[in-house]
C-alpha positions as a Markdown table, in Angstrom:
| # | Residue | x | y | z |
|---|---|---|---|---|
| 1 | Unk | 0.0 | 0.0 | 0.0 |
| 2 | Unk | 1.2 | 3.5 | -0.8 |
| 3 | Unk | 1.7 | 6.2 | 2.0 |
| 4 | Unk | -1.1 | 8.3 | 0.4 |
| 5 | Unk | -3.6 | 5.1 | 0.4 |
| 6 | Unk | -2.3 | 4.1 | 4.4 |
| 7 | Unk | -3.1 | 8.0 | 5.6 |
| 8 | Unk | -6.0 | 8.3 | 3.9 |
| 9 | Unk | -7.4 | 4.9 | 5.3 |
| 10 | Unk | -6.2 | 5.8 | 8.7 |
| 11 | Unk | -8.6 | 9.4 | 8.0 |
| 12 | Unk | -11.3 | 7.1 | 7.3 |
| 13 | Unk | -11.2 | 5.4 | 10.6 |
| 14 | Unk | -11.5 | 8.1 | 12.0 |
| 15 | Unk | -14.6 | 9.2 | 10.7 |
| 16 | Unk | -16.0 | 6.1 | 12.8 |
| 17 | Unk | -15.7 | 8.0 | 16.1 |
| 18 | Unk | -18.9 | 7.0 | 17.1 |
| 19 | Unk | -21.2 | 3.6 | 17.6 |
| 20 | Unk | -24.0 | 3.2 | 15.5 |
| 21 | Unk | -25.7 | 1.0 | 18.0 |
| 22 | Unk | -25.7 | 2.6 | 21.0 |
| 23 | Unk | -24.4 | 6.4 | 20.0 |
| 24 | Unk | -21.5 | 7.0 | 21.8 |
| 25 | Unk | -18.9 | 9.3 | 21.2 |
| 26 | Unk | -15.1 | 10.2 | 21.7 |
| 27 | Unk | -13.1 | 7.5 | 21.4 |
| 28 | Unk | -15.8 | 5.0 | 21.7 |
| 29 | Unk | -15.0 | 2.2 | 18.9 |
| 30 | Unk | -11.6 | 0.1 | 19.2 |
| 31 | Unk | -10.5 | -0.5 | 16.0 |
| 32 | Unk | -8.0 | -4.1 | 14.9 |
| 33 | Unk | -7.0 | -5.2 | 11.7 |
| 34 | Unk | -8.4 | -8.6 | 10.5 |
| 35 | Unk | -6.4 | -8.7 | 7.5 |
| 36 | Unk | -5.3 | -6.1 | 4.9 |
| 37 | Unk | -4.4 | -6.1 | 1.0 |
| 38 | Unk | -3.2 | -2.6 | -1.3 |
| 39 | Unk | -6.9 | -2.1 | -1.5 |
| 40 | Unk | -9.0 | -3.3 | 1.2 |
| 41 | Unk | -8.7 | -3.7 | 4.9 |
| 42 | Unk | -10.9 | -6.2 | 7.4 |
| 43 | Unk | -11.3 | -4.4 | 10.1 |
| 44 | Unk | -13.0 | -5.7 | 13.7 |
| 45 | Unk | -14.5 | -2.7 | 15.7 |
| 46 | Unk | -15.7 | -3.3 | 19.2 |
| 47 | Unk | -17.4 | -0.3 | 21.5 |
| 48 | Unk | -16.0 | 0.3 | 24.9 |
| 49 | Unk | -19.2 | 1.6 | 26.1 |
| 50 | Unk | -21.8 | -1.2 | 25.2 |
| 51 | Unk | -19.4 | -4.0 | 23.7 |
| 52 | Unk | -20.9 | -4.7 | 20.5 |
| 53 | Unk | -19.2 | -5.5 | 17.8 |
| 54 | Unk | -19.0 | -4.9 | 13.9 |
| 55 | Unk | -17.0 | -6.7 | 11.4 |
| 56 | Unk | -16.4 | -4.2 | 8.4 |
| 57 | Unk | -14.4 | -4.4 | 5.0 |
| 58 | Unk | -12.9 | -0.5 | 3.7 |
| 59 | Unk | -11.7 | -0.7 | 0.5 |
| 60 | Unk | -9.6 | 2.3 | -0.7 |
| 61 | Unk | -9.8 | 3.6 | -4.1 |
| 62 | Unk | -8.8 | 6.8 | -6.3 |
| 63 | Unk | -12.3 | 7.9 | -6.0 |
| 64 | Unk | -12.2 | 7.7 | -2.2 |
| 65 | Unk | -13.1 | 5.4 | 0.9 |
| 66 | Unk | -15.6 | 2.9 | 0.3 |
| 67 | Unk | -16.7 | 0.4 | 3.2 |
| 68 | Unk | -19.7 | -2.2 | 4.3 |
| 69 | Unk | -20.4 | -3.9 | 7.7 |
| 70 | Unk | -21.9 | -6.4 | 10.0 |
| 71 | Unk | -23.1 | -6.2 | 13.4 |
| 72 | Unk | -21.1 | -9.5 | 14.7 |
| 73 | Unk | -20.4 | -11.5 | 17.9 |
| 74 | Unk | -17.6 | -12.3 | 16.8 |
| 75 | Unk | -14.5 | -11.0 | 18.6 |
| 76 | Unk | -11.1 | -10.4 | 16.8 |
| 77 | Unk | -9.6 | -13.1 | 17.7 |
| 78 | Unk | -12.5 | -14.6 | 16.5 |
| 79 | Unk | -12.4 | -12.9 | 13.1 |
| 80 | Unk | -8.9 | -14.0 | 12.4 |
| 81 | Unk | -9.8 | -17.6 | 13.2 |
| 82 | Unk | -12.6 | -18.2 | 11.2 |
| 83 | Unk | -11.0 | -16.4 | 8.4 |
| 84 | Unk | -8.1 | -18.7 | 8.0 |
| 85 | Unk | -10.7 | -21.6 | 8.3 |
| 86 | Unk | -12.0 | -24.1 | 5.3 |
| 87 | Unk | -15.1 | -23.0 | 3.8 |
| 88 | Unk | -18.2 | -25.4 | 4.5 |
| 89 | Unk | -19.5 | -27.5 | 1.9 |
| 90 | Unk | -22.9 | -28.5 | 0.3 |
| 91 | Unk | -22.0 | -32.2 | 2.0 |
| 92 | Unk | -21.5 | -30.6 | 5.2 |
| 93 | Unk | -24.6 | -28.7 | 5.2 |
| 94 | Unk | -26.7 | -32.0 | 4.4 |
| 95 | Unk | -25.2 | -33.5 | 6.9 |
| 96 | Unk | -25.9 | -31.0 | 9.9 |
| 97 | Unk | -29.5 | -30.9 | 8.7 |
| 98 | Unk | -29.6 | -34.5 | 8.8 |
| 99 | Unk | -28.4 | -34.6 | 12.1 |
| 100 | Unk | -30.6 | -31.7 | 13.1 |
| 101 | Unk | -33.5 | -33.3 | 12.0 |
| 102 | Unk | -32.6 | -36.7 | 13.9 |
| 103 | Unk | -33.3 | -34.1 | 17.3 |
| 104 | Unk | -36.7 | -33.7 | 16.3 |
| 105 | Unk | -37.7 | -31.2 | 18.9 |
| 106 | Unk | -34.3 | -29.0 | 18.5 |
| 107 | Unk | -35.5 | -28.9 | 14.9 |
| 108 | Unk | -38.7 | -28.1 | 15.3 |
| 109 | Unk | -38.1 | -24.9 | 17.3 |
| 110 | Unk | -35.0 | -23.9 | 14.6 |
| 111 | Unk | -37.2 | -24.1 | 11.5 |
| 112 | Unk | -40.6 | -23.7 | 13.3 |
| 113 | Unk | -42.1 | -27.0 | 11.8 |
């Protein structure tokens, strides 16, 4: 990443000075660094006030900052885990809702049959 793309994403975090969930201010959001490319950064924020968490990807590009995130109960460490982990697969989903279906009553009450 070039020095002009690192300050300008370092501006950018600091236009989240606030939590969207529970408003506060100054210093509220702790920001860590998932993982980062040239272009795009996965950041973790957490808010000392109320503790909730959002998982976010910023992408910088000529035409300025661009990001998208999720509120998440994940924590960073978290994050980095399950982002170095295999992705599941269509086998692996049968078989969960195999087994999910073989605990009728836990079943029931997860898809409301």
């Amino acid at each position: 990443m070039n020095p002009n793309q690192s300050s300008f994403f370092e501006e950018g975090l600091k236009l989240i000075s606030f939590c969207p969930l529970c408003q506060a201010k100054q210093g509220a959001m702790e920001a860590s660094t998932v993982e980062e490319t040239a272009d795009n950064h996965l950041v973790h924020l957490r808010c000392r006030q109320c503790q909730s968490s959002i998982l976010a990807l910023v992408t910088v590009t000529p035409m300025g900052l661009s990001s998208v995130g999720m509120i998440t109960d994940l924590s960073v460490a978290d994050a980095r885990r399950f982002k170095e982990s295999e992705p599941i697969d269509f086998d692996e989903v049968i078989a969960l809702n195999l087994d999910l279906k073989n605990h009728s009553l836990f079943y029931q009450t997860l898809v409301g049959v």
